[in-house]
N, CA and C atoms as an extended XYZ file, in Angstrom:
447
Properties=species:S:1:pos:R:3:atomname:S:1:resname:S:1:resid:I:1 pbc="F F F"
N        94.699      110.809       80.871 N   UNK     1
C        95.954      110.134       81.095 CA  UNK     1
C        96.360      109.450       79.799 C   UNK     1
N        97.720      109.262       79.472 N   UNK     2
C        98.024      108.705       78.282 CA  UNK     2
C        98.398      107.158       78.270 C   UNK     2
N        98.027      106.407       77.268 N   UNK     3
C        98.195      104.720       77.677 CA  UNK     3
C        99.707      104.890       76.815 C   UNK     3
N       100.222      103.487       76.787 N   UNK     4
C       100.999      102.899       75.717 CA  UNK     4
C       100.744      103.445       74.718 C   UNK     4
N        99.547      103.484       74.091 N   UNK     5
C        99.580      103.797       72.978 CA  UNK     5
C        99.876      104.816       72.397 C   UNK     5
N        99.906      105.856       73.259 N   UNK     6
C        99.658      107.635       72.802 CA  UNK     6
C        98.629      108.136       73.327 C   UNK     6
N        97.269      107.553       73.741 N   UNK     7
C        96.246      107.604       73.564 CA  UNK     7
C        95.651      108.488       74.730 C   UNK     7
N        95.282      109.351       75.081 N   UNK     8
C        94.520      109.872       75.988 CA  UNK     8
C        93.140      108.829       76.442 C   UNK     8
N        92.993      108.133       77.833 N   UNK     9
C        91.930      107.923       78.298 CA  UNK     9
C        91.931      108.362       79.461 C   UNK     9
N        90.233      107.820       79.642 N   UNK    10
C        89.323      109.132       80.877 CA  UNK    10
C        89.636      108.002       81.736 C   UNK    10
N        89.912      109.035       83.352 N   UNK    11
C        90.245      108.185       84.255 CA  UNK    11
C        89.049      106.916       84.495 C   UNK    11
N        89.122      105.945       85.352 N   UNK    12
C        88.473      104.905       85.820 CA  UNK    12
C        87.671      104.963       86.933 C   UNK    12
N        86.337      105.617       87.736 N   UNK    13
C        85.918      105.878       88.737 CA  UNK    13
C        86.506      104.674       89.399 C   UNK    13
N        86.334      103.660       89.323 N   UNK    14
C        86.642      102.318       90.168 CA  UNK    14
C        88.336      102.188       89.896 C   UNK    14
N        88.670      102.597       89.607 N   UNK    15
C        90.310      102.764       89.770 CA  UNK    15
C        90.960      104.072       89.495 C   UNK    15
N        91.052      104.831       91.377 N   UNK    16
C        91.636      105.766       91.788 CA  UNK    16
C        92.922      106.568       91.220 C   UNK    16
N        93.567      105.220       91.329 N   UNK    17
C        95.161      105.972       91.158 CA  UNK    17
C        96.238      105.951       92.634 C   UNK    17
N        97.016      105.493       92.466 N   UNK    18
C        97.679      106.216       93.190 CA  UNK    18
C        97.981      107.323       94.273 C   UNK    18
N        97.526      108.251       93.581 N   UNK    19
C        97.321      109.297       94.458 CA  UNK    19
C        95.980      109.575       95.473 C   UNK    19
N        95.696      108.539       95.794 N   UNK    20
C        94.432      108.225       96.939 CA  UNK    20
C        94.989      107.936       97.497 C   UNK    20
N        96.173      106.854       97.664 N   UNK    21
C        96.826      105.941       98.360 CA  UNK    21
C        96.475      106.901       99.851 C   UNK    21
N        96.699      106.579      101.258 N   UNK    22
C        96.692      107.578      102.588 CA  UNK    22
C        98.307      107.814      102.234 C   UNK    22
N        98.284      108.902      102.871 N   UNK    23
C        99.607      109.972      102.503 CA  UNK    23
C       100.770      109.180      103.399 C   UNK    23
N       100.091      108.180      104.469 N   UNK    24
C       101.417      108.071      105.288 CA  UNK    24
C       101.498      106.602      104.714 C   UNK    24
N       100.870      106.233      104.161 N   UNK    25
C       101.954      104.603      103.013 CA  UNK    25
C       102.534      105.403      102.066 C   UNK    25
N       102.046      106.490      101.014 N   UNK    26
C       102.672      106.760       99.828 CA  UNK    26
C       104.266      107.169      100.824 C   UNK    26
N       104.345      107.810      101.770 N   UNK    27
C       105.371      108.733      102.429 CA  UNK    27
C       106.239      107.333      102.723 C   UNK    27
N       105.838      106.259      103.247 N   UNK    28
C       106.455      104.933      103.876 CA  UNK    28
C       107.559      104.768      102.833 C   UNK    28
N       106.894      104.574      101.785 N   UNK    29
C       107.166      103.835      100.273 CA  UNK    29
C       108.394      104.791       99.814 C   UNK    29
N       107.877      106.081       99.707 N   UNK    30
C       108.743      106.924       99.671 CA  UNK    30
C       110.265      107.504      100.023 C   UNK    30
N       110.473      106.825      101.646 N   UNK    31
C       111.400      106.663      102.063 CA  UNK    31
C       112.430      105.641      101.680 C   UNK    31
N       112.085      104.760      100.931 N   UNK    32
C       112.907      103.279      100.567 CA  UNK    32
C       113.492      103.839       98.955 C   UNK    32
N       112.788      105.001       98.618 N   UNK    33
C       113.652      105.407       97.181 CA  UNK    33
C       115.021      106.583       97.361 C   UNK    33
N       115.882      106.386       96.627 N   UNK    34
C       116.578      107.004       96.884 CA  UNK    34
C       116.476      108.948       96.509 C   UNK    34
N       116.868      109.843       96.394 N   UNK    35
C       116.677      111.216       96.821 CA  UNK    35
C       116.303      111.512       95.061 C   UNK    35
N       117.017      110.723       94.014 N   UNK    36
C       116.554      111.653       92.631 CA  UNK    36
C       115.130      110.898       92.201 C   UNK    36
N       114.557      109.794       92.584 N   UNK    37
C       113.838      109.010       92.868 CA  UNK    37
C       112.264      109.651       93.325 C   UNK    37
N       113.063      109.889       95.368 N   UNK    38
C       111.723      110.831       95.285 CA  UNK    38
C       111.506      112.267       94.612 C   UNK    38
N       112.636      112.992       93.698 N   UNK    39
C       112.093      114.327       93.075 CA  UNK    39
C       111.574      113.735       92.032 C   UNK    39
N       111.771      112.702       91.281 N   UNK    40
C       111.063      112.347       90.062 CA  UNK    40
C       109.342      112.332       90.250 C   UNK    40
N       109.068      111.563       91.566 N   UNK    41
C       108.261      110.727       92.279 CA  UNK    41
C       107.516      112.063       92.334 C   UNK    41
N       108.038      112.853       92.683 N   UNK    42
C       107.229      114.188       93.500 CA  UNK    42
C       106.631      115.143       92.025 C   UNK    42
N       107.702      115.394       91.121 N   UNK    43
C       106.939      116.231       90.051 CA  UNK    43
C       105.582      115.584       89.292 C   UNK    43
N       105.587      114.442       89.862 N   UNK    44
C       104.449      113.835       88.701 CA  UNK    44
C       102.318      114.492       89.182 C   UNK    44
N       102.509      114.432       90.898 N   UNK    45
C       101.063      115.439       91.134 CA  UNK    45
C       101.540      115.817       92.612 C   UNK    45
N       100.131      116.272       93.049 N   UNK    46
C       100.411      117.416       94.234 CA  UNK    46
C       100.244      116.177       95.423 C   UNK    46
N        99.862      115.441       95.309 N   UNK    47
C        99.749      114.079       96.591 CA  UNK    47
C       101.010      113.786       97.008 C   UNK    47
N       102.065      113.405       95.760 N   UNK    48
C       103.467      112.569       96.116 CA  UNK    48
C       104.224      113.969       96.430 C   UNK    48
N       104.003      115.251       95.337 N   UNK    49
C       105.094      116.222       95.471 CA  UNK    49
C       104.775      116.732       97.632 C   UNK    49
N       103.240      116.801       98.220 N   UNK    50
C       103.217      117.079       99.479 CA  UNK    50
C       104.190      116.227      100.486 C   UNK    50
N       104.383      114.838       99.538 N   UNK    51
C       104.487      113.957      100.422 CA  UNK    51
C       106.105      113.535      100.686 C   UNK    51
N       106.888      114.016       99.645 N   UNK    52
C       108.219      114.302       98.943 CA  UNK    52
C       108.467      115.390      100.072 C   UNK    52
N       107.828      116.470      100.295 N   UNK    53
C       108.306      117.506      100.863 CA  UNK    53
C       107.937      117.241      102.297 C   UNK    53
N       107.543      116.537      103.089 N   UNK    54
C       107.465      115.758      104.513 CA  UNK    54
C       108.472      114.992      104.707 C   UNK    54
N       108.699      114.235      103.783 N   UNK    55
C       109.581      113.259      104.260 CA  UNK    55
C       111.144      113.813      103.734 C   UNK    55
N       111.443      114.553      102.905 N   UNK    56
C       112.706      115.442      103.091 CA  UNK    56
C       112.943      116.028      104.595 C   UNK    56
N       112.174      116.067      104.880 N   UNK    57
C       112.408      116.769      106.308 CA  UNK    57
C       113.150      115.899      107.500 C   UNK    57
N       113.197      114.351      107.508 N   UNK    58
C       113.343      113.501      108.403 CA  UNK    58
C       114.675      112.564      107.240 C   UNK    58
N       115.005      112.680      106.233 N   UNK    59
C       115.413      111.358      105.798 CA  UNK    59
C       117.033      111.417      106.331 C   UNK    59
N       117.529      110.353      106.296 N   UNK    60
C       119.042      110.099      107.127 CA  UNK    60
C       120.114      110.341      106.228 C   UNK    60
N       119.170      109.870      104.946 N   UNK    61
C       120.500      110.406      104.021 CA  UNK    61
C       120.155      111.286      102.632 C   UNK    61
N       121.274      111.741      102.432 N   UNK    62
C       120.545      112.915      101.111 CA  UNK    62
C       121.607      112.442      100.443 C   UNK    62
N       121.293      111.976       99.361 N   UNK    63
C       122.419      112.215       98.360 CA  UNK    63
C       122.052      112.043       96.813 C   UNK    63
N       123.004      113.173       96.689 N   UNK    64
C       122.370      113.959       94.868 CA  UNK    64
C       123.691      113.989       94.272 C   UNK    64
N       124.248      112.947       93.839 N   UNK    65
C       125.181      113.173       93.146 CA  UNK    65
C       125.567      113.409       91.839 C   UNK    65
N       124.080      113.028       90.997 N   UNK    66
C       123.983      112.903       89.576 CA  UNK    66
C       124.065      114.083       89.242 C   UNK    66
N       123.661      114.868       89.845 N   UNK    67
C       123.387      116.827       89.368 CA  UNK    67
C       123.945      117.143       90.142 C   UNK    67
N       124.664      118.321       89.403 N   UNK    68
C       125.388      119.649       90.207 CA  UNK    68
C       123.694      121.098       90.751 C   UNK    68
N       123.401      120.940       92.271 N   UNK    69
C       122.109      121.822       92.130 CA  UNK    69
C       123.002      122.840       92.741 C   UNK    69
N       122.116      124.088       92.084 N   UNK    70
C       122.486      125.640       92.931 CA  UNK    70
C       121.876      125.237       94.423 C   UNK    70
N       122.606      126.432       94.928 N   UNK    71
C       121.647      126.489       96.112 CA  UNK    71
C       120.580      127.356       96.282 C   UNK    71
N       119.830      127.707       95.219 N   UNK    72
C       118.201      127.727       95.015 CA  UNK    72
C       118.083      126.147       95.012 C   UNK    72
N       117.944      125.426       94.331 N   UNK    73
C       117.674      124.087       93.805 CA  UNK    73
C       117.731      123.601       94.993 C   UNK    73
N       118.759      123.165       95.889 N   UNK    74
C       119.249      122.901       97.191 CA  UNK    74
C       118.039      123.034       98.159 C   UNK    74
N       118.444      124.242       98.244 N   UNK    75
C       117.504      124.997       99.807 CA  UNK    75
C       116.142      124.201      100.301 C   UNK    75
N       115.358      124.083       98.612 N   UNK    76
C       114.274      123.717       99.467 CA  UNK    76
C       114.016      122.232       99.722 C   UNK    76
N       114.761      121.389       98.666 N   UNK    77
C       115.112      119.964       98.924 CA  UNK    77
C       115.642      119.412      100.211 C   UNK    77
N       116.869      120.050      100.867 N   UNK    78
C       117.107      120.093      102.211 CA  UNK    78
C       116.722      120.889      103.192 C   UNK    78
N       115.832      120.913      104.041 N   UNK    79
C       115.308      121.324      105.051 CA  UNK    79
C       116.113      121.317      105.962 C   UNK    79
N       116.905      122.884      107.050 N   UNK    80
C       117.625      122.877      107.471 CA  UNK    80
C       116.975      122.166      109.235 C   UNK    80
N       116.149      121.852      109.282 N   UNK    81
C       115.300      121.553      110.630 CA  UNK    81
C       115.607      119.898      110.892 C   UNK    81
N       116.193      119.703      109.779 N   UNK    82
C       116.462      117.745      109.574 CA  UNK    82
C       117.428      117.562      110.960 C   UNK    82
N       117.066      117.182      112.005 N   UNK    83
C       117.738      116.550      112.944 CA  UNK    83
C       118.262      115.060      112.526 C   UNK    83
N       117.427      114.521      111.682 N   UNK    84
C       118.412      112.888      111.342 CA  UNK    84
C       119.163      112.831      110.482 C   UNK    84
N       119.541      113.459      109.434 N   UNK    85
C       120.444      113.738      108.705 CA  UNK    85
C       121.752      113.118      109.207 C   UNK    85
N       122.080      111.884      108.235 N   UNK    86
C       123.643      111.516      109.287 CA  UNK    86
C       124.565      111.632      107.683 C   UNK    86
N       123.789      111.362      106.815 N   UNK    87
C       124.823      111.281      105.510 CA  UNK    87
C       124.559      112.401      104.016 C   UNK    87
N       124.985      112.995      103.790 N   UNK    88
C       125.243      113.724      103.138 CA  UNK    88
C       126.393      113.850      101.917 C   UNK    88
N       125.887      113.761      100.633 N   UNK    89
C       126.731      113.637       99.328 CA  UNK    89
C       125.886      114.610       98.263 C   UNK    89
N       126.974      115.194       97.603 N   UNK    90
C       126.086      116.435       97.132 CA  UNK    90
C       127.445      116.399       95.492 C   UNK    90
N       127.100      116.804       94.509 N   UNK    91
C       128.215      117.245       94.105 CA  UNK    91
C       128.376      118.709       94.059 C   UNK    91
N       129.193      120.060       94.180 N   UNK    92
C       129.439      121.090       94.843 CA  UNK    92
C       130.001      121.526       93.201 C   UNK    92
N       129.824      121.328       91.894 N   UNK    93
C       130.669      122.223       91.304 CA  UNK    93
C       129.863      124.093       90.973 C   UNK    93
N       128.540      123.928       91.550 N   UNK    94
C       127.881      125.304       91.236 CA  UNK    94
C       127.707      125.875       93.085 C   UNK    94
N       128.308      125.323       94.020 N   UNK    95
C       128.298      125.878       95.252 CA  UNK    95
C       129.744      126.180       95.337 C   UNK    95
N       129.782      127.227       96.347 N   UNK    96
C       130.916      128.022       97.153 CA  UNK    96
C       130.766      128.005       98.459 C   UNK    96
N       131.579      128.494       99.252 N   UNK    97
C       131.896      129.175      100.598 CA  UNK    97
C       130.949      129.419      101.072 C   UNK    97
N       129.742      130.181      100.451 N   UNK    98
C       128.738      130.976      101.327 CA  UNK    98
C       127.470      129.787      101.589 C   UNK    98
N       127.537      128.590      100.957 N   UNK    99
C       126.048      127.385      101.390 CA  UNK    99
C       126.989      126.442      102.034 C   UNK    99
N       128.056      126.903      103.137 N   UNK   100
C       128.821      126.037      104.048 CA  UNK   100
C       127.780      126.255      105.302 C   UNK   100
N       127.806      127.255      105.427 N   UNK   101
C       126.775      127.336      106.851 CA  UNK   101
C       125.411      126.490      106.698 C   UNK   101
N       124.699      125.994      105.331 N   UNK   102
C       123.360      125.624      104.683 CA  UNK   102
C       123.952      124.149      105.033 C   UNK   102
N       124.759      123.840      104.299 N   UNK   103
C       125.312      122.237      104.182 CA  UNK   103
C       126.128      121.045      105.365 C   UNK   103
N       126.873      121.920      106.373 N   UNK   104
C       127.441      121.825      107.394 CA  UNK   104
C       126.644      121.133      108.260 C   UNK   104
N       125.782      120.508      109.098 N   UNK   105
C       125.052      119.894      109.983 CA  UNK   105
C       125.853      119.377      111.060 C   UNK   105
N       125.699      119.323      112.528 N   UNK   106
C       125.987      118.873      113.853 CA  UNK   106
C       125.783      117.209      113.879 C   UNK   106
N       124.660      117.084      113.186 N   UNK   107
C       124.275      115.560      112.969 CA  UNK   107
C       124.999      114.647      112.025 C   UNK   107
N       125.547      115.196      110.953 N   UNK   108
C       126.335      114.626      109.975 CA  UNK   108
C       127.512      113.268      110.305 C   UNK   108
N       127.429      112.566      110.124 N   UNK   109
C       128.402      111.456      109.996 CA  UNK   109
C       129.030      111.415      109.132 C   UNK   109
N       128.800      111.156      108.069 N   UNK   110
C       129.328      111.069      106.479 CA  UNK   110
C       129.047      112.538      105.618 C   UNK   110
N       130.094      113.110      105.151 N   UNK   111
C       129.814      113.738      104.247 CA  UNK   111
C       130.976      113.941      103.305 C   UNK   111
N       130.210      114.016      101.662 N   UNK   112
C       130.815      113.790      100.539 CA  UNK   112
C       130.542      114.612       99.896 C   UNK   112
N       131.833      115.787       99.796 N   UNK   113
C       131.361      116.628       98.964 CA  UNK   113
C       131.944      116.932       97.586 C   UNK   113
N       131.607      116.652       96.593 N   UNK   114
C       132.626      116.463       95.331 CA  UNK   114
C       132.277      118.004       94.382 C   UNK   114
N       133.944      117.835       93.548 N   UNK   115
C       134.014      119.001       92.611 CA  UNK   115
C       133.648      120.306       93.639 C   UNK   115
N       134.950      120.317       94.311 N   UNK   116
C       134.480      121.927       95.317 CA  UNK   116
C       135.838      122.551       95.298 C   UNK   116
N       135.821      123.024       93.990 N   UNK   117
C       136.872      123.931       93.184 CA  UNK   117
C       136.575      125.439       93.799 C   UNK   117
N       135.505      125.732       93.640 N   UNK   118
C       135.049      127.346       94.305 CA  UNK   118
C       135.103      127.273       95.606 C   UNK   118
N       135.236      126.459       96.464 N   UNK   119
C       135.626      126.457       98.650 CA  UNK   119
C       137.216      126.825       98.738 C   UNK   119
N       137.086      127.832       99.894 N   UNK   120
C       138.477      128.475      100.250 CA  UNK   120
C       138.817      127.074      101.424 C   UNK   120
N       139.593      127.719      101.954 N   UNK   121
C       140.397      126.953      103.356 CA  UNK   121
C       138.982      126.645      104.661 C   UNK   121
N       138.470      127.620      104.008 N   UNK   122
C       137.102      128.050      104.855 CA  UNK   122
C       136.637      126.921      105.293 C   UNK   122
N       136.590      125.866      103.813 N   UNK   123
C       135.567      124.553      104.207 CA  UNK   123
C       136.300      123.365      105.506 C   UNK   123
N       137.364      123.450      105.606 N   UNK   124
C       137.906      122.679      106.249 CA  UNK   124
C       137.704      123.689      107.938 C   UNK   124
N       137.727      124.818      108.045 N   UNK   125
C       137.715      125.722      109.552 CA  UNK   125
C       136.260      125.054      109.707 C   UNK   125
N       135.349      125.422      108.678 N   UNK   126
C       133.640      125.027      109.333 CA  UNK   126
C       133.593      124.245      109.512 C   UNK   126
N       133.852      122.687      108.937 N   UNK   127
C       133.858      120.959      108.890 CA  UNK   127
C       134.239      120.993      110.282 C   UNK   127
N       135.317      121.439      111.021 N   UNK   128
C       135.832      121.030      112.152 CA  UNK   128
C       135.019      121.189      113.763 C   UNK   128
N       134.746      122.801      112.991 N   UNK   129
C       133.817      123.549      114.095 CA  UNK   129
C       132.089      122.812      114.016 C   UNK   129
N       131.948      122.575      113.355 N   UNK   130
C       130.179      122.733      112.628 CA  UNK   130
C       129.740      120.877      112.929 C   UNK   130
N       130.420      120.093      112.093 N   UNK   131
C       130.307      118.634      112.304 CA  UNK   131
C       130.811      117.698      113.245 C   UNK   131
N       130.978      117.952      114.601 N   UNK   132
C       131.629      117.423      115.798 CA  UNK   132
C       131.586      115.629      115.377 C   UNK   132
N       130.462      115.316      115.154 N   UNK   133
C       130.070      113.273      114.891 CA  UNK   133
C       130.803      113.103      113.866 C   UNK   133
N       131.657      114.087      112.757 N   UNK   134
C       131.695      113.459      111.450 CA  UNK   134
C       132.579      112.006      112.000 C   UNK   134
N       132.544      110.925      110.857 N   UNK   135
C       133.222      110.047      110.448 CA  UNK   135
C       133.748      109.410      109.600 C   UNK   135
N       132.946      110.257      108.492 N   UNK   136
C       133.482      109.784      107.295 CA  UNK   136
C       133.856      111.432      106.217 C   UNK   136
N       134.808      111.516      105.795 N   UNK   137
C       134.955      112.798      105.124 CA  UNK   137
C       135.616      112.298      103.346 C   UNK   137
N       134.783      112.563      102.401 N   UNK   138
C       135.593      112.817      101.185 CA  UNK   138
C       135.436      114.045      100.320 C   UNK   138
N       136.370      114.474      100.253 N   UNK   139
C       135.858      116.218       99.736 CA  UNK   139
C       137.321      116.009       98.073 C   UNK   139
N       136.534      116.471       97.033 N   UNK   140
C       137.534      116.582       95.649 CA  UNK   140
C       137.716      117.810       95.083 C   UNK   140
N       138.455      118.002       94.581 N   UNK   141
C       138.839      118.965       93.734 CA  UNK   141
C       138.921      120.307       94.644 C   UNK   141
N       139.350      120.195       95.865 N   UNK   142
C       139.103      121.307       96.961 CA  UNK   142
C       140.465      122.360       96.575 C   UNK   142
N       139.984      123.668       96.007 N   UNK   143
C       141.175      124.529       95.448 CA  UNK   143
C       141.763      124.591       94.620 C   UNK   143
N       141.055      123.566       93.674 N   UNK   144
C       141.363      122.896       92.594 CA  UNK   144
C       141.835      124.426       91.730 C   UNK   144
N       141.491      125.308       91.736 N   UNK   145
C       141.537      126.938       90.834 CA  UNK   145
C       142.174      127.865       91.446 C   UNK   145
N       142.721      127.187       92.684 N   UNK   146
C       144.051      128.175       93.321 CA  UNK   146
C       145.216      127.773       93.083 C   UNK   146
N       146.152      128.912       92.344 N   UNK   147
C       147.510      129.136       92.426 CA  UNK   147
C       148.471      128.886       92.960 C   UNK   147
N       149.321      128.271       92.962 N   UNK   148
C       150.652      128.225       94.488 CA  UNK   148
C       151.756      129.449       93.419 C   UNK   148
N       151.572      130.166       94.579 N   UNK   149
C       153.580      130.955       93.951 CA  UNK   149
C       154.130      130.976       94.757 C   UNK   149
């Protein structure tokens, strides 16, 4: 492990680390950070990254607004099985039309979807049909690259 200094030292038998912690405090803890937080949290070893990928599964709110992710990047961060999912903020400038069915949720309350220049009319038919609870809607740049003549 590297100190302050630069320095490579050998771990501490009498001081674990972190990653001993029991999986369901690190996961507790986990939940109180926000979503770029726990991916930071998660690339660092295989304890937090298991534990990152459990608790994606349950969290109420997702929101990634700092990065534009594909939906490779997406997919496996949001787990489509999330029944608590109430809020949702994403920014959309590398998604289209076709990760509406992926992003859309029944459970959704809030959703914010910014820079969604590539969504047809489409996004507004699914929003209506797909999110029955919504309550909060802000969507930008929607068609932003279509024409009027």
């Amino acid at each position: 492990m590297a100190s302050p200094s630069g320095q490579t030292r050998e771990p501490n038998p009498g001081d674990p680390g972190l990653d001993h912690l029991p999986t369901a405090l690190i996961a507790t803890i986990m939940t109180k950070l926000d979503v770029p937080s726990i991916l930071s949290l998660a690339s660092t070893c295989m304890t937090f990254r298991s534990c990152a990928a459990h608790i994606l599964s349950f969290l109420p709110n997702f929101h990634l607004l700092d990065i534009a992710p594909s939906m490779d990047l997406l997919r496996p961060l949001l787990p489509p099985d999330n029944p608590y999912l109430r809020s949702l903020k994403v920014d959309c400038t590398r998604l289209d039309d076709s990760s509406l069915d992926f992003l859309l949720r029944p459970s959704l309350q809030e959703l914010c979807l910014r820079n969604c220049a590539d969504f047809s009319g489409k996004l507004l038919s699914q929003l209506g049909h797909s999110c029955k609870d919504l309550r909060f809607l802000y969507l930008s740049s929607v068609a932003e690259k279509r024409t009027i003549s």
